[in-house]
N, C-alpha and C positions, 0 to 999 in steps of 0.2 A: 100089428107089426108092419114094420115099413121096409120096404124092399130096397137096394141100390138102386138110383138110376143108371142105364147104362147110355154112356154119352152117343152120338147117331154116330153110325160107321164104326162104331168101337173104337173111335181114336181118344186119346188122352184128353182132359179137357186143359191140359197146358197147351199140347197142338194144336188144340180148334181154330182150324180155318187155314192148316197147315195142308199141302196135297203129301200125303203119303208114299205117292208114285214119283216127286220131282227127285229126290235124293236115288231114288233107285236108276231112274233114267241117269244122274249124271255120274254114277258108277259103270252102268254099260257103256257110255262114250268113251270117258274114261280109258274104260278097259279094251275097249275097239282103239283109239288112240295108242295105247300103249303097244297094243299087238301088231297093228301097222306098223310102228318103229321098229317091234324087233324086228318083223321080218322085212324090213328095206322097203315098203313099199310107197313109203312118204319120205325117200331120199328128198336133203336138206336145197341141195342143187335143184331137184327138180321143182318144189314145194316152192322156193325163190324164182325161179322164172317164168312158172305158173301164177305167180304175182306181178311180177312185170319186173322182179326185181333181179342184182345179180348177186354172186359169193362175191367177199369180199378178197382182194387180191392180196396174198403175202408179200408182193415186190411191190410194195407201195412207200418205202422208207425213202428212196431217194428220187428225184424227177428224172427225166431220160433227156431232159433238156437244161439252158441255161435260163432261171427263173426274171433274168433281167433283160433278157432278148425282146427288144420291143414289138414283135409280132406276136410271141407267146403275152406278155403283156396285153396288146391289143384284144387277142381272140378272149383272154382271160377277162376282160373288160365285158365283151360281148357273152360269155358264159355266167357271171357276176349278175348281169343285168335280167339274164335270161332264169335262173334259178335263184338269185339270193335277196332280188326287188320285191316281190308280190306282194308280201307281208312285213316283214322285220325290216332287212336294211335300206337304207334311204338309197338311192341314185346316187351312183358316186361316191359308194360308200357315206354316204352322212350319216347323222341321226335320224332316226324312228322311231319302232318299235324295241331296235336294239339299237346298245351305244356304238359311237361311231366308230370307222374304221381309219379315217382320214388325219392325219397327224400324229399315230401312234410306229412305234419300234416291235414287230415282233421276230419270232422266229421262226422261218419256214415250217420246220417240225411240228410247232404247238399251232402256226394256222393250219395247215393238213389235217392234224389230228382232231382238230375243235371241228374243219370241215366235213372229217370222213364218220368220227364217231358222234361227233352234236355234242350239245352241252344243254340241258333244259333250262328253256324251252327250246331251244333250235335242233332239230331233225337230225339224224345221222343221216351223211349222203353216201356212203361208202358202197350201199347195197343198190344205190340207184344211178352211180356217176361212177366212172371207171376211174382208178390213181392218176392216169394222165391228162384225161379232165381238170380231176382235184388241185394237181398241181398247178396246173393253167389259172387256177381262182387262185392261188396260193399267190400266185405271182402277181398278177390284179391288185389284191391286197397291199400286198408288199410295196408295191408301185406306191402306194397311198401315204406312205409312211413320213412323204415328205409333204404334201398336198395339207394344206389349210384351209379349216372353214371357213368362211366370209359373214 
């Protein structure tokens, strides 16, 4: 008469090679995770600037400036060059990694918003650039609208 084998550790032999203990650990995080939110200790503001980052502002619908003032244009030049060059947009808005900026019509609104929330692949900056920032690229852009590639 032949007995059962019984699989080592007693685990299932569908689990074999499965750890036992990782499902239970990501239940305690988990539940540490959840217990900290209820009780405020991982407030959203704090949790953000303990990343480097900020809230995002509600008063960010309109600029506090005039978007065609060519100083705000300028600095907006210099803020453009500064965060939206490294990777994606060309200098001067050109072509790169993303399509160009140079020769198109948009609307304040929908650059703001493509700049504050992103559009994949491009980053939301809303949490990392303050609306008067934003708007100063806003204006940048906008500037481009008439500018031709060569």
């Amino acid at each position: 008469m032949r007995t059962a084998q019984v699989p080592p550790n007693n685990l299932d032999p569908a689990r074999a090679g499965v750890n036992p203990y990782e499902s239970d650990a990501r239940r305690v995080v988990a539940l540490l995770l959840a217990s900290c939110l209820l009780l405020g200790l991982l407030d959203g503001e704090q949790l953000a600037s303990a990343q480097g980052m900020r809230q995002p502002s509600s008063e960010a619908s309109v600029p506090a400036f005039d978007l065609a003032d060519p100083a705000v244009v300028e600095e907006g030049s210099h803020l453009f060059r500064a965060n939206c060059t490294h990777y994606c947009h060309g200098a001067e808005g050109r072509v790169s990694r993303a399509p160009a900026l140079r020769g198109h019509q948009f609307e304040p609104g929908y650059v703001y918003q493509r700049i504050a929330k992103g559009f994949p692949p491009m980053p939301a900056f809303e949490t990392v650039l303050p609306p008067e920032t934003i708007w100063k690229i806003v204006a940048y852009v906008l500037s481009l609208s008439n500018a031709k590639d060569d």
